[in-house]
C-alpha positions in Angstrom: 0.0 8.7 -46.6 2.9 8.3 -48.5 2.9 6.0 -51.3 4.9 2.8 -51.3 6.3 3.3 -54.8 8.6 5.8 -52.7 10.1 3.9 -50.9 11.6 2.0 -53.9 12.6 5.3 -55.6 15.9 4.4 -57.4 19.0 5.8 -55.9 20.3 8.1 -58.5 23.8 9.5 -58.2 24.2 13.6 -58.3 27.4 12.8 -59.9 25.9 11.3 -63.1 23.0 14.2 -62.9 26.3 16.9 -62.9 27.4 14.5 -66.2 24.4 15.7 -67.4 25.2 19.2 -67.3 27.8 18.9 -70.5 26.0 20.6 -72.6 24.8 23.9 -70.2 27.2 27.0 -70.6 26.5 29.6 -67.6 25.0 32.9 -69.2 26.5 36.4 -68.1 24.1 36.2 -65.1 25.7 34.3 -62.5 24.2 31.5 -61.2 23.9 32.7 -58.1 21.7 36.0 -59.3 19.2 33.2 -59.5 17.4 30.9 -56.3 17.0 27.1 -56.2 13.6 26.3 -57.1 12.0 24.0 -53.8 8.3 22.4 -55.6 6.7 20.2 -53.0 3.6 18.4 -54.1 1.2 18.2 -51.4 -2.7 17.7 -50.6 -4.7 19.0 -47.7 -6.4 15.3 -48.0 -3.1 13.9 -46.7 -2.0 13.4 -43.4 1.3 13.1 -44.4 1.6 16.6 -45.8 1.6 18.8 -42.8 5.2 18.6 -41.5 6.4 18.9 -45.1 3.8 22.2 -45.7 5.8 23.6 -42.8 9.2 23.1 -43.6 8.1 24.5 -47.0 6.5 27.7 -44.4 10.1 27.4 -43.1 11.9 28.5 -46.3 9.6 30.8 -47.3 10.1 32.6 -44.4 13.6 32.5 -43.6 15.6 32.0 -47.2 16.1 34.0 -49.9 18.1 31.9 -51.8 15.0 29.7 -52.6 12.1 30.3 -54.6 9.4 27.3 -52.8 6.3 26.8 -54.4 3.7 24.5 -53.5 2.0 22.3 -55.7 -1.9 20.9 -54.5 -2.3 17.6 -56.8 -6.0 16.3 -57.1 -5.4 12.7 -56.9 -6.7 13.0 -52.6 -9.6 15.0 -54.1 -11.7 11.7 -53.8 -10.5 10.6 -50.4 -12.8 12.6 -48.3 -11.4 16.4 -48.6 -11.6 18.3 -52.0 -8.3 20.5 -51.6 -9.8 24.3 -52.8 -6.1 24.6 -54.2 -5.4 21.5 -56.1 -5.0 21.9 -59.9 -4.6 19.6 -63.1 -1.6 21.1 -64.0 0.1 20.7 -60.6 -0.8 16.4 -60.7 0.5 16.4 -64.4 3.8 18.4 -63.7 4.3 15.8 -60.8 3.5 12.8 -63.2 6.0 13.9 -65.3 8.9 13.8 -62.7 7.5 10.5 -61.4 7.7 9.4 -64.8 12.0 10.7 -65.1 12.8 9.6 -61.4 11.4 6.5 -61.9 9.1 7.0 -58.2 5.4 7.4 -59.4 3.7 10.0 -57.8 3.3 10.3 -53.9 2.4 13.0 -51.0 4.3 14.8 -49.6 7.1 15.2 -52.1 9.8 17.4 -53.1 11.6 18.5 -56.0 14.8 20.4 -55.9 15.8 22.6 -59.0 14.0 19.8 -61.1 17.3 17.5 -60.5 16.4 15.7 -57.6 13.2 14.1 -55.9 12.9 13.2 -52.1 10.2 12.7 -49.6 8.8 16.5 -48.5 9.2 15.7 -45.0 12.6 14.9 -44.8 14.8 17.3 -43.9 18.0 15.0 -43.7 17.8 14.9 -46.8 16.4 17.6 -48.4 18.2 20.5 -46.7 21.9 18.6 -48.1 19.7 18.4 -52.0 19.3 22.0 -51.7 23.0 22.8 -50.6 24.1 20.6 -53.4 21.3 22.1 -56.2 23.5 25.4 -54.8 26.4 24.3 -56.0 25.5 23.0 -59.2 23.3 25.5 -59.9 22.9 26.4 -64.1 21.9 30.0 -65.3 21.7 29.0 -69.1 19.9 33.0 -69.1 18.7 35.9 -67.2 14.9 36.4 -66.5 13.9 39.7 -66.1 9.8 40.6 -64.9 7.9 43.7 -64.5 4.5 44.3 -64.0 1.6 47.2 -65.7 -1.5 46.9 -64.1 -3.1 43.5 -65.1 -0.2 42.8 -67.5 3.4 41.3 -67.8 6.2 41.4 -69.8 8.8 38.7 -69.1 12.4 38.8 -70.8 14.6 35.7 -70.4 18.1 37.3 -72.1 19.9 35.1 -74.5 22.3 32.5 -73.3 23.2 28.8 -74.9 20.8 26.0 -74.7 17.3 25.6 -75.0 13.7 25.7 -72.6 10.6 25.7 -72.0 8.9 29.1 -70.0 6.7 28.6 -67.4 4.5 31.0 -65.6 3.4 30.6 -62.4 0.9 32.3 -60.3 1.0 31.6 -56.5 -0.8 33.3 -53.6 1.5 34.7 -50.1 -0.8 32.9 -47.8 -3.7 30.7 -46.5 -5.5 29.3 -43.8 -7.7 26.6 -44.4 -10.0 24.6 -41.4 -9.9 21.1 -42.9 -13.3 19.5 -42.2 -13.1 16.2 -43.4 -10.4 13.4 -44.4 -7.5 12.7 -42.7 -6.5 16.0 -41.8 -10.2 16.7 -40.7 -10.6 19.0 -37.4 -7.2 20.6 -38.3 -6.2 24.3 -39.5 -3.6 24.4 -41.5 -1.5 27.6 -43.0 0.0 27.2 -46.4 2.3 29.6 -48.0 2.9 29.8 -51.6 -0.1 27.9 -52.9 0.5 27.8 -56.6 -2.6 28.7 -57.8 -2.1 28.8 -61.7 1.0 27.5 -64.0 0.8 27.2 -68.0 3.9 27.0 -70.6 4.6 30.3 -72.4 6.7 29.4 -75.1 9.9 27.9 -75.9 13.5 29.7 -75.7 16.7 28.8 -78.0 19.0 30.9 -76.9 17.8 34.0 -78.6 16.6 36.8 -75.9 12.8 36.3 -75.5 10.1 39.4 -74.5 6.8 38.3 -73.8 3.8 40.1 -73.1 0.8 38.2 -70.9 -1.9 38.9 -68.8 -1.1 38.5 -65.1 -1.9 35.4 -64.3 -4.4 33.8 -61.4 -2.5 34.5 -57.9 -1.2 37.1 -55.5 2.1 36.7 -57.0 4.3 35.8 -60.1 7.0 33.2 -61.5 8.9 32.5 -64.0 10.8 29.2 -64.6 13.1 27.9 -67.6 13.1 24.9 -67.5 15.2 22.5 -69.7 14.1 20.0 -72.0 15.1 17.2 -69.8 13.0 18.9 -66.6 16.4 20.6 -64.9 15.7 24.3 -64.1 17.9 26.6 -65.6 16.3 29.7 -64.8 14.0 31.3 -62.3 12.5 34.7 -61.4 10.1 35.7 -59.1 8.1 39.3 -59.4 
């Protein structure tokens, strides 16, 4: 179900978000070296989320100029289904972008490159988002990851501005037989279930090397994202 708070999400102009992009200087890397960053916020409880899990499936699959991750929030935990993939962290980030686009928090939904938020399902207007987070896109530094056994080192180069790095663990894939709620009876296969995300430390501009344990998941992320919730930066192992 998706909430009614979106459908009263305020129409925000992507001119006045590329206003906001004044004080962002490209780093050496260009922008393109990096891929729009596609979060959908989804539950297994809803039975709104299916169509938008498989457009997600979609640009896993097929793009490489994306980096989708999907987020299971808890807030349909108590509606029937506990989602085996929903996380505290995952509701919080979302309640935070509620909070900036002024739309609450809802299933399914879609963030694109942390500038814009639309329904999950929609691609009419999600698929034009992207193209336009492509065209906008900031690189304020490089992010470099490499992996030693059951341990990480992450380097986000130096570059003008300042963010916050996030690491993100997500698994490849899953199949999950949904036995009660509204998806109940239903099998449904999920791609990059973000299974663990947590804030690494800030970066000023000054090239950053970090060394952490791999975190939960298949798979690795990193994000820098600015303090105003754009991303600026993205790398995936």
């Amino acid at each position: 179900m998706i909430a009614s708070l979106a459908l009263l999400r305020r129409a925000t102009s992507f001119a006045v978000l590329l206003a906001s992009f004044a004080p962002w200087a490209p780093s050496a890397a260009a922008a393109s070296d990096r891929p729009v960053v596609i979060e959908l916020f989804t539950s297994q409880g809803c039975s709104s989320c299916p169509p938008a899990n498989a457009y997600l499936n979609e640009m896993v699959r097929q793009r490489r100029d994306v980096l989708p991750l999907a987020f299971h929030v808890t807030y349909w935990d108590r509606l029937g289904w506990k989602d085996p993939f929903s996380l505290p962290a995952a509701t919080d980030r979302q309640a935070r972008y509620g909070s900036r686009f002024g739309d609450g928090s809802y299933t399914p939904e879609i963030v694109v490159d942390g500038l814009t938020s639309h329904v999950g399902s929609n691609r009419a207007e999600v698929g034009p988002a992207i193209d336009r987070a492509k065209g906008a896109r900031i690189t304020a530094a490089a992010i470099k990851l490499a992996r030693n056994g059951d341990k990480l080192t992450v380097e986000v180069g130096g570059g003008e501005g300042r963010g916050r790095v996030l690491l993100v663990g997500f698994d490849h894939q899953h199949e999950t037989s949904i036995r009660r709620g509204e998806n109940g009876g239903r099998t449904l296969e999920e791609l990059n279930v973000v299974r663990s995300v947590r804030a690494l430390g800030d970066w000023s501009g000054t090239a950053l090397r970090l060394n952490e344990p791999v975190p939960e998941g298949e798979d690795v992320a990193v994000l820098l994202e600015a303090p105003d919730g754009r991303i600026v930066g993205a790398a995936r192992l």
